[in-house]
SELOTI-177360 format. One record per residue (C-alpha): residue number from 1; x, y, z. Coordinates in Angstrom, 1 decimal, decimal comma. Layout:
// residues N
ATOM;NUM;X;Y;Z
...
// end
This chain:
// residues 245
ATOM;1;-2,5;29,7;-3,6
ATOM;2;-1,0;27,6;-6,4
ATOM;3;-2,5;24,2;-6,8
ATOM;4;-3,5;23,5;-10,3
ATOM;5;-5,5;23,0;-12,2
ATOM;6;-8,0;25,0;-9,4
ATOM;7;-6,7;25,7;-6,5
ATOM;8;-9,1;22,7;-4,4
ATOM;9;-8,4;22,9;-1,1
ATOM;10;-6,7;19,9;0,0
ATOM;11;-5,7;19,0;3,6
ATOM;12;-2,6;20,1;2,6
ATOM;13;-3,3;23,3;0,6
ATOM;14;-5,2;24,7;3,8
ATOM;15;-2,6;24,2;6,3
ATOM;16;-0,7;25,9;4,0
ATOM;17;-2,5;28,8;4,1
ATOM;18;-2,3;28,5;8,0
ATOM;19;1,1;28,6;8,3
ATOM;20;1,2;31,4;5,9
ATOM;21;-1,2;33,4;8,2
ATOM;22;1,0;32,4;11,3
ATOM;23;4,1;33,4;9,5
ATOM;24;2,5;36,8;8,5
ATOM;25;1,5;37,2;12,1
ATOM;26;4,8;36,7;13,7
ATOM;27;6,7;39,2;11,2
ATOM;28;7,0;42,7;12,5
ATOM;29;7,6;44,2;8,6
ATOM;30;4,5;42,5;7,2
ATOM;31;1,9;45,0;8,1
ATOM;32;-0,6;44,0;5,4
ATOM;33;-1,6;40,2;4,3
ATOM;34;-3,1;39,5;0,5
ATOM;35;-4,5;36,3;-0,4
ATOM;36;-4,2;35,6;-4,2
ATOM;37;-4,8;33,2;-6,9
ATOM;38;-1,5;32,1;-8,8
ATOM;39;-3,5;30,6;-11,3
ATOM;40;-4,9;32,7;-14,2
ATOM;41;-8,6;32,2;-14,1
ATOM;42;-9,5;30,4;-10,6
ATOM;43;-9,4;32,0;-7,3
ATOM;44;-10,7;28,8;-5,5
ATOM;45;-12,6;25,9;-6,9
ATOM;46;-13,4;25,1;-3,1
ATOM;47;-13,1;21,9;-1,0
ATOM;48;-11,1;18,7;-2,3
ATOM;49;-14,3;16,8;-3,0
ATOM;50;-12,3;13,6;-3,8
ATOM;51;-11,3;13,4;0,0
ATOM;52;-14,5;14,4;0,9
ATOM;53;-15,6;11,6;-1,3
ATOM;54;-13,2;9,1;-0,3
ATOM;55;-12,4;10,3;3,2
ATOM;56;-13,3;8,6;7,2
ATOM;57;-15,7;10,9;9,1
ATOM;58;-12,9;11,4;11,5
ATOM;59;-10,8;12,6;8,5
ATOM;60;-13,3;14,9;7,2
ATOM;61;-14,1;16,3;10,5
ATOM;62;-10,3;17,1;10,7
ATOM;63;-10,2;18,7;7,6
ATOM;64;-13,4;20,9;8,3
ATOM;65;-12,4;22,1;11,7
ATOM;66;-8,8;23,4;10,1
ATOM;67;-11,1;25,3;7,0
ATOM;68;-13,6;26,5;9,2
ATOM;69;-12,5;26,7;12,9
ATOM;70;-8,7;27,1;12,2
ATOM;71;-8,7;29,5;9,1
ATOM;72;-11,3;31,7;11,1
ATOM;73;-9,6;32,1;14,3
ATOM;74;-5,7;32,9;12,0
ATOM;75;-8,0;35,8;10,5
ATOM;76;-9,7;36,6;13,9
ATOM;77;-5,7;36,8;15,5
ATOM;78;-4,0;38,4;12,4
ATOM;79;-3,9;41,6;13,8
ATOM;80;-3,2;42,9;10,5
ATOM;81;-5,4;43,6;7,5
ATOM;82;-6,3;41,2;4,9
ATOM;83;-7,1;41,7;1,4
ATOM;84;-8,4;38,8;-1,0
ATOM;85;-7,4;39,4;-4,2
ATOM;86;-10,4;37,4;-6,6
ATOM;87;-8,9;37,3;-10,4
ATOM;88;-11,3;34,6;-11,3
ATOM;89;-13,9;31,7;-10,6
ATOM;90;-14,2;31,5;-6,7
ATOM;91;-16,7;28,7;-5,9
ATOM;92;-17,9;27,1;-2,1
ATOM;93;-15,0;27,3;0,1
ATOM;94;-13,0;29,1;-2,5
ATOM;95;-15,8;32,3;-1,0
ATOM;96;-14,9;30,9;2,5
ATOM;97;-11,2;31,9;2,4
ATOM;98;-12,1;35,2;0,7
ATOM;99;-14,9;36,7;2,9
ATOM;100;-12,8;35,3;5,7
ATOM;101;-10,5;38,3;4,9
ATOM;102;-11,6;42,0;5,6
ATOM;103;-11,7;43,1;2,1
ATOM;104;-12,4;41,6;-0,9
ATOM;105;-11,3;43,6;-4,5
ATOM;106;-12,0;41,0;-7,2
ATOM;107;-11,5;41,0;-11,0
ATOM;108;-13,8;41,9;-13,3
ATOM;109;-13,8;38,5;-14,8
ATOM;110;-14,2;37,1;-11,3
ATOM;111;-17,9;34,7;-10,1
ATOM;112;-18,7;33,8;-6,6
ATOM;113;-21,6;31,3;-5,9
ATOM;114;-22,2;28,1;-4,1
ATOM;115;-22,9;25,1;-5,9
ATOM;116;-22,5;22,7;-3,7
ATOM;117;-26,6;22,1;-3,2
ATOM;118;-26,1;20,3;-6,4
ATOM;119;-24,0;18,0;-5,5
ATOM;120;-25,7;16,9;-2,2
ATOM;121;-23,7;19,1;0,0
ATOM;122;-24,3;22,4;1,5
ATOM;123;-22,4;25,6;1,8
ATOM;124;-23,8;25,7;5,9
ATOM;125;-20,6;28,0;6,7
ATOM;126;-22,0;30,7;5,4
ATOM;127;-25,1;30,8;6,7
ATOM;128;-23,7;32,4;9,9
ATOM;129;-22,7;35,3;8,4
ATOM;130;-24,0;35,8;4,9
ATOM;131;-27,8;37,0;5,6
ATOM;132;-26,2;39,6;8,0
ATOM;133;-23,9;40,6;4,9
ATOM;134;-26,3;40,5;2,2
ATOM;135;-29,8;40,2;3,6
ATOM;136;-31,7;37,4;4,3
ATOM;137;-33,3;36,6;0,7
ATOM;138;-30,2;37,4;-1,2
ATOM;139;-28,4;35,3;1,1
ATOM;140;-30,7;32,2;0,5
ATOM;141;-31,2;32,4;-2,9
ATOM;142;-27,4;32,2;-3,7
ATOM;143;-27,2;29,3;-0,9
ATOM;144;-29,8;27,1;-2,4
ATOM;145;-29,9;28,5;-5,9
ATOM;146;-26,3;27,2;-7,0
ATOM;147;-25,6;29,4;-9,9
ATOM;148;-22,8;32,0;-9,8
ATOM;149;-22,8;35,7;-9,6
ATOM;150;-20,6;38,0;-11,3
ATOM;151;-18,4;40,5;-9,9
ATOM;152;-21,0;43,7;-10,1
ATOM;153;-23,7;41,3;-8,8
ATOM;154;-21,1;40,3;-5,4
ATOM;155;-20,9;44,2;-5,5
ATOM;156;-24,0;45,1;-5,8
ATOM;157;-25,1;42,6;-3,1
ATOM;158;-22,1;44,3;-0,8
ATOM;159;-20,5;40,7;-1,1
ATOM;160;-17,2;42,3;-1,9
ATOM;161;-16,0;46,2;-1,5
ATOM;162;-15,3;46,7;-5,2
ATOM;163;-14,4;45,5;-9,1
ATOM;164;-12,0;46,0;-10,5
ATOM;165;-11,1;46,3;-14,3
ATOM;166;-8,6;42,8;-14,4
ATOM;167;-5,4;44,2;-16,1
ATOM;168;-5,5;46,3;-13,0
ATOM;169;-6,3;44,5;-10,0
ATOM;170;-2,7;44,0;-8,9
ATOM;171;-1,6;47,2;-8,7
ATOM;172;-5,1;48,1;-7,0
ATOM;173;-4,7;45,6;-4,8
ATOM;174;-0,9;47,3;-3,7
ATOM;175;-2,2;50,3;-3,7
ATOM;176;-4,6;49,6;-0,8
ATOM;177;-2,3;47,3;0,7
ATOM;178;0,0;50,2;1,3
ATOM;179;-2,4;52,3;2,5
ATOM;180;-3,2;50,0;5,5
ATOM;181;0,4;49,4;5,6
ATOM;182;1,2;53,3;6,0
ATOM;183;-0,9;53,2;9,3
ATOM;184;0,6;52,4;12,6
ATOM;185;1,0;48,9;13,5
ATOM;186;0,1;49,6;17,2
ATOM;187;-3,1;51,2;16,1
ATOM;188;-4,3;48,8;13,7
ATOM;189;-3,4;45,9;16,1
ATOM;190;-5,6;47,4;18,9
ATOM;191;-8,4;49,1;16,1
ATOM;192;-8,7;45,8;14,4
ATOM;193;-8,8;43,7;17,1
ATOM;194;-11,8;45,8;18,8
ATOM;195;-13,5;45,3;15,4
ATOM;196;-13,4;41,6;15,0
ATOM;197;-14,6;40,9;18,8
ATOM;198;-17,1;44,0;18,1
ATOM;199;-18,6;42,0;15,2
ATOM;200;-18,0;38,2;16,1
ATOM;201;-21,7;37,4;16,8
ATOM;202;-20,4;34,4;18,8
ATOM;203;-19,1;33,5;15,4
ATOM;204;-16,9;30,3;16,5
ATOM;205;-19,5;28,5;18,5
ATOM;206;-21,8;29,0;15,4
ATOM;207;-19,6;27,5;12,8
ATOM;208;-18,7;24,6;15,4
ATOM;209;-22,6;23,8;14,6
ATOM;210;-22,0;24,1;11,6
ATOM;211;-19,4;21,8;11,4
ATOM;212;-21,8;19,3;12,6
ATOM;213;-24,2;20,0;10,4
ATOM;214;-21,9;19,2;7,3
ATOM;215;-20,5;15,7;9,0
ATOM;216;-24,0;15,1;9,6
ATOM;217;-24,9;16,3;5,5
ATOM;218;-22,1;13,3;4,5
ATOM;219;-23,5;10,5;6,2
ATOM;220;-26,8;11,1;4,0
ATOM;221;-26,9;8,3;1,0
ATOM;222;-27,8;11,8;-1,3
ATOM;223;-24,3;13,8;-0,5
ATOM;224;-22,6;10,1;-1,3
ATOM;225;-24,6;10,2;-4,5
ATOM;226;-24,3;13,7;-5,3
ATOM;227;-20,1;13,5;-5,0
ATOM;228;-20,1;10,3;-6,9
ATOM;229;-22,3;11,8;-9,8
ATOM;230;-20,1;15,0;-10,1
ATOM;231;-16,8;13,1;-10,2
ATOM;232;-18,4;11,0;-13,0
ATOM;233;-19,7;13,9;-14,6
ATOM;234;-23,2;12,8;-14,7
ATOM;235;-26,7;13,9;-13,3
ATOM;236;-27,0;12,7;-9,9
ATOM;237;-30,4;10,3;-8,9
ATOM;238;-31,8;11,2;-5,3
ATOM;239;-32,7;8,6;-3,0
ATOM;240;-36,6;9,9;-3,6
ATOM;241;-35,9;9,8;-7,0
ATOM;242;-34,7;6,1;-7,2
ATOM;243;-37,5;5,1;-4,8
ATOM;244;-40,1;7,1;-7,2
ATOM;245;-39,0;4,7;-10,5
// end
């Protein structure tokens, strides 16, 4: 990813991503996919909140169904491993298309949380798979909460499989990269494709709820609001707050 000045994922940015996936797929000398920042501090700032802003509901649908639906079913069919490779801030969807992956080695500069309760959106997404990953409590509090972690938190909450020191994280991030690519491609096709249908959880038919629950978020006055005030860098005033005064 290489879209400065934070890697937001636009329309175009995500089916990006897609066709790298498909590509990835279809070559028989890739045996190993890594997802990285080419930006120095940012991973992912998340979604393009100026379309979400500005955007139809058909629009927006669109656009959730390819980051949600779409990204998750290119991981589900990769049959190869993944590896995100987190060198810096990785924020809402920015965590999306790195726990998507099935390993996560960050930097030891690198923050995950979800802020997007402050804006008058939610991170719905992940609450299909993040209590199961972190436990229920953990799981709500960095949902609703909206402040970051740092990287030994996200390890320490089994967010992510490890940190590492940030000079270094490329060449870790090789390292195991070659390791799965030393396995045979047969195996791991078959092995990983057990796995993901051994832990799906009906996975896709949760996040196409989810889906509506978001479409349904952006038709509240509040997420309007909420968008508005963070692109105009100011506080944003609820609906109960406005009716309060």
């Amino acid at each position: 990813m290489n879209r400065g000045p934070v890697n937001a994922l636009s329309m175009d940015l995500v089916c990006e991503i897609l066709e790298a996936y498909r590509l990835a797929k279809a070559d028989s000398d890739v045996r190993c996919v890594m997802l990285e920042s080419g930006l120095p501090k940012v991973f992912c700032a998340g979604m393009d909140l100026e379309m979400m802003r500005g955007g139809d509901s058909v629009r927006i649908r669109d656009y959730l169904e390819k980051l949600y639906l779409d990204m998750h079913l290119a991981q589900y069919r990769m049959a190869k491993p993944t590896i995100a490779v987190v060198n810096g801030a990785a924020r809402a969807a920015g965590v999306t298309v790195a726990v998507s992956c099935d390993c996560i080695l960050a930097s030891d500069r690198a923050s995950f949380g979800y802020p997007e309760i402050d804006v008058g959106v939610i991170p719905a997404m992940h609450y299909v798979h993040l209590p199961r990953q972190i436990g229920r409590h953990k799981a709500f509090e960095l949902c609703f909460n909206g402040k970051p972690i740092d990287a030994v938190t996200a390890e320490q909450w089994n967010l992510i499989n490890r940190v590492i020191p940030h000079d270094d994280l490329g060449l870790e991030a090789l390292a195991l990269a070659k390791d799965y690519a030393a396995k045979s491609p047969q195996v791991m096709r078959i092995a990983r494709d057990s796995f993901m249908r051994a832990n799906d959880y009906e996975y896709r038919r949760n996040i196409e709820n989810v889906v509506e629950t978001i479409c349904l978020i952006m038709e509240q006055p509040d997420a309007l609001e909420g968008l508005d005030a963070f692109v105009e860098k100011r506080p944003p005033v609820w609906e109960a707050d406005r009716n309060n005064n």
